[in-house]
C-alpha positions in Angstrom: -7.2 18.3 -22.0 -7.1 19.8 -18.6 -4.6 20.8 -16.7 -3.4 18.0 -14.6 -1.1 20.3 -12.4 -3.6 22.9 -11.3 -5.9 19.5 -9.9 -2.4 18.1 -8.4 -1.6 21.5 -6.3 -5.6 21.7 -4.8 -5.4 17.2 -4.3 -2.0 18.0 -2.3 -3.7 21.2 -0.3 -7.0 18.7 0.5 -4.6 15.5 1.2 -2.2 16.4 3.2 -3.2 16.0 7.0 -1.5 17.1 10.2 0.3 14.1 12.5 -0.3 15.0 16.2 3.2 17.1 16.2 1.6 19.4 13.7 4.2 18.6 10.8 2.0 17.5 7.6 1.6 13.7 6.7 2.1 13.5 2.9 1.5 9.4 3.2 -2.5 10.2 1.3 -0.4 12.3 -1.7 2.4 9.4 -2.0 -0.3 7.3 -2.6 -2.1 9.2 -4.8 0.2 10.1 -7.1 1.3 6.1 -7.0 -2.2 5.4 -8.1 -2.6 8.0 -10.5 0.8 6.1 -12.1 -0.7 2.7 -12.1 -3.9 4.2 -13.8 -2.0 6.4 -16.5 0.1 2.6 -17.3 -3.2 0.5 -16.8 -5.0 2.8 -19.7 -2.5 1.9 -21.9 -3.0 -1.6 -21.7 -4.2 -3.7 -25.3 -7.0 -5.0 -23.5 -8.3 -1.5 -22.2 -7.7 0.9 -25.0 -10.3 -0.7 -27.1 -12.6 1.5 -24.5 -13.2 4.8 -24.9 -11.5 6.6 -21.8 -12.0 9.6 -20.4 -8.9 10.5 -18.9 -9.0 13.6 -17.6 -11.8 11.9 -15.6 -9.7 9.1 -14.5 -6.7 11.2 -13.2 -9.0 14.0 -11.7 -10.6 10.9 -9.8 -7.6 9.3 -8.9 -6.2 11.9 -7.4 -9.3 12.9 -5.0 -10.5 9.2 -4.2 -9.0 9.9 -0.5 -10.3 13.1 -0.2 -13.3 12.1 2.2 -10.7 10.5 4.5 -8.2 13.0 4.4 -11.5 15.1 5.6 -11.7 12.9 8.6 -8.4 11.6 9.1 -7.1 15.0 10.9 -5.1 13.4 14.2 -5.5 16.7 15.9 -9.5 16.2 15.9 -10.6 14.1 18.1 -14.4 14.4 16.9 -13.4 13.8 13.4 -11.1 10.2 14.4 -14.6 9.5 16.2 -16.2 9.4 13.2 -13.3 8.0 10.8 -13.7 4.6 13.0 -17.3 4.6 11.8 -16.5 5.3 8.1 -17.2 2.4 5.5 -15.7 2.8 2.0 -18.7 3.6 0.2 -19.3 6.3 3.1 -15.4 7.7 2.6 -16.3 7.7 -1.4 -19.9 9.4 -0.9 -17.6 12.3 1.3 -14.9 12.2 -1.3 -17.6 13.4 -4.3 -18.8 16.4 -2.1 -15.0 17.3 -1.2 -14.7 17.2 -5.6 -17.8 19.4 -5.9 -17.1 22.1 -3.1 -12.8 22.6 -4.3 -13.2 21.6 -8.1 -16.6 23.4 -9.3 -14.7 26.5 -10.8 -12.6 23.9 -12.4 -14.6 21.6 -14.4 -17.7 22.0 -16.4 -20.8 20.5 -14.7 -20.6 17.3 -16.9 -17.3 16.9 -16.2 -17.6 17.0 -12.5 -20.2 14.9 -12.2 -18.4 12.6 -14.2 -15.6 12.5 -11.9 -18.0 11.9 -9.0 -19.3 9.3 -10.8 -15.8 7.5 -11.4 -15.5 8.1 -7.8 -18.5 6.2 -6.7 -18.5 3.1 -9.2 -15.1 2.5 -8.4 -15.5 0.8 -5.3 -18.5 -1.1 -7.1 -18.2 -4.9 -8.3 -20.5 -4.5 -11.1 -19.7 -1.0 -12.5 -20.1 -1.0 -16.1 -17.5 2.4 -16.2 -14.3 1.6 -17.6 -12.5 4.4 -15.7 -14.0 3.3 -12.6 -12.9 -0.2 -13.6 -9.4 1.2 -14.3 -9.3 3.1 -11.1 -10.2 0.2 -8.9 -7.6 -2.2 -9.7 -4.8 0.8 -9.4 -6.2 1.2 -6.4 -6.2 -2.5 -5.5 -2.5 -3.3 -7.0 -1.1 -0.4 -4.5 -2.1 -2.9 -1.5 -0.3 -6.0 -3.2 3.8 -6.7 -2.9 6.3 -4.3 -1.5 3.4 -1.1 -1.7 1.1 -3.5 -0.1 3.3 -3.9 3.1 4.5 -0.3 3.4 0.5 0.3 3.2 -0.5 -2.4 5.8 3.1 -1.8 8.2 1.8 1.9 8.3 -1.5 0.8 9.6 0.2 -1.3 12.3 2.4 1.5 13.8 -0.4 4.3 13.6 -1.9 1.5 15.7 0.4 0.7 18.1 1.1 -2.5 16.8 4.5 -4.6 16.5 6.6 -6.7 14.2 4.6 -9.9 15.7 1.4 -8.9 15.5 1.7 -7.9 11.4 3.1 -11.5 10.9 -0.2 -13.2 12.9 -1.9 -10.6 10.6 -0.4 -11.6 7.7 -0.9 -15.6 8.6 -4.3 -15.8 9.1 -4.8 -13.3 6.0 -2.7 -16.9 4.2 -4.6 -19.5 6.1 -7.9 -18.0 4.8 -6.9 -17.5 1.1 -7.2 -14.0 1.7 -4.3 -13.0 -1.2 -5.6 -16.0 -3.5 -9.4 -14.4 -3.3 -7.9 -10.6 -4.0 -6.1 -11.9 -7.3 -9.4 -13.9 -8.3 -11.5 -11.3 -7.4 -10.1 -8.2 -6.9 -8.6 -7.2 -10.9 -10.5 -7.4 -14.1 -7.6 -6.3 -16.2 -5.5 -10.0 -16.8 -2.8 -7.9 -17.2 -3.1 -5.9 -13.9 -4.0 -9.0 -12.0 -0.6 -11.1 -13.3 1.5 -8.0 -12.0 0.2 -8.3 -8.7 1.0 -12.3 -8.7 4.3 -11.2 -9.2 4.1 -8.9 -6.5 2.3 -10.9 -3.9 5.5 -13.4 -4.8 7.8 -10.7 -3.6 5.6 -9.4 -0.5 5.4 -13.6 0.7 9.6 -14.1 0.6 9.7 -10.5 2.5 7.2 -11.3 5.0 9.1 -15.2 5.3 12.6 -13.1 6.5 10.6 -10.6 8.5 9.4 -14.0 10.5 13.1 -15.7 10.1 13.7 -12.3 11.9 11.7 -11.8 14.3 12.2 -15.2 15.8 15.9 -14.9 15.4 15.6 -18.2 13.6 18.9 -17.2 11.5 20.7 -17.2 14.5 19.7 -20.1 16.4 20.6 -21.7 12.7 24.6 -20.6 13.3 24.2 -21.5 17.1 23.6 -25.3 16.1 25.8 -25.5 13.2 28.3 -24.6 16.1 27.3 -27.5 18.2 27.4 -29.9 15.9 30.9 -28.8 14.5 33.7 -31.5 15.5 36.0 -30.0 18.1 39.6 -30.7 16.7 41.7 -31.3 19.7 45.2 -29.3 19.0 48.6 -31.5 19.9 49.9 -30.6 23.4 53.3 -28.7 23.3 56.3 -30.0 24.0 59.3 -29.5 25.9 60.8 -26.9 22.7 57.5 -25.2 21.9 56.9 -24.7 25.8 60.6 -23.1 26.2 59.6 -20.8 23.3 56.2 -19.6 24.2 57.7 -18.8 28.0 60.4 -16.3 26.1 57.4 -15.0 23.8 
């Protein structure tokens, strides 16, 4: 078995990216590591140990997926941002491989690296046949469902420029197209992976229902009619005793 830390040190030298103050954005490690999590618990699955698995592969791969947009994502190159905006996924994969090959070739064997390239690639295919590109893929698409999932997305927003309202009308036409129903039908082929992120979509839909309650101050205007519609109890007027009192007081 390899030695997962040595891979962890060069993934945290190759992922971490500068913000435009200069101070190093670990948001690319987080995440890898969070995947590389979801794929060491998704291997040990009933359904998924029948495979065989290479997983020195799988965690090697996991923690380089990013690389290729790590490579581009630099905020203090404006030629490289230029080109991220023009980056598909399979393009961000393709760059991700030749990142592998260049830091990890005195690493791995050649079979081996080209193994993890291959993981790499298939996992953003539908119709890969490779169960640790399979494995790797739905880690990959469980970190953007529940609580993960809008930490992931709100990030996105604010790099963006974006507010509070503009996430929600994200977030409601993403519901009123069946975007979250079409990611759990199509999106997991582990039945085990996919009921966790039911339960976490669950979760993400009451948070995203306060944010809204929130952002509309809805709670408030809630306690503001409640107040109007309480009965006023008018209080007994003093009399000539009480009044005598309350003028010594």
């Amino acid at each position: 078995m390899a030695d997962l830390q040595i891979f962890k040190e060069i993934a945290e030298q190759v992922l971490e990216i500068p913000t435009l103050k200069g101070t190093p954005d670990g948001y690319l490690i987080d995440r890898a590591y969070r995947i590389l999590r979801h794929c060491g618990g998704i291997a040990r699955l009933g359904e998924v140990q029948r495979f065989q698995m290479d997983h020195d592969g799988l965690y090697i791969a996991a923690l380089f997926r990013d690389a290729g947009f790590a490579h581009y994502a630099n905020q203090e190159d404006k030629v490289s941002r230029m080109v991220l905006a023009d980056l598909t996924d399979e393009d961000t994969r393709d760059f991700s491989t030749q990142i592998v090959q260049e830091k990890l070739v005195e690493f791995l064997a050649p079979e081996q690296l080209e193994r993890v390239c291959s993981i790499i690639i298939e996992s953003g295919k539908r119709n890969t046949t490779i169960i640790e590109a399979m494995v790797l893929s739905d880690a990959r698409n469980l970190d953007d469902m529940g609580a993960n999932g809008i930490f992931n997305e709100m990030r996105r927003y604010v790099i963006h420029g974006r507010g509070v309202a503009e996430a929600l009308a994200g977030w409601n036409r993403k519901v009123e197209y069946d975007y979250w129903a079409a990611r759990l039908r199509e999106s997991f082929r582990f039945e085990a992976v996919r009921a966790i992120a039911e339960q976490r979509l669950i979760t993400a839909q009451k948070f995203m229902a306060q944010l809204e309650i929130e952002n509309k101050a809805a709670d408030m205007e809630e306690i503001l009619l409640k107040q109007t519609q309480r009965p006023i109890v008018e209080l007994p007027a003093p009399n000539a005793k009480s009044r005598r009192h309350l003028l010594k007081t």
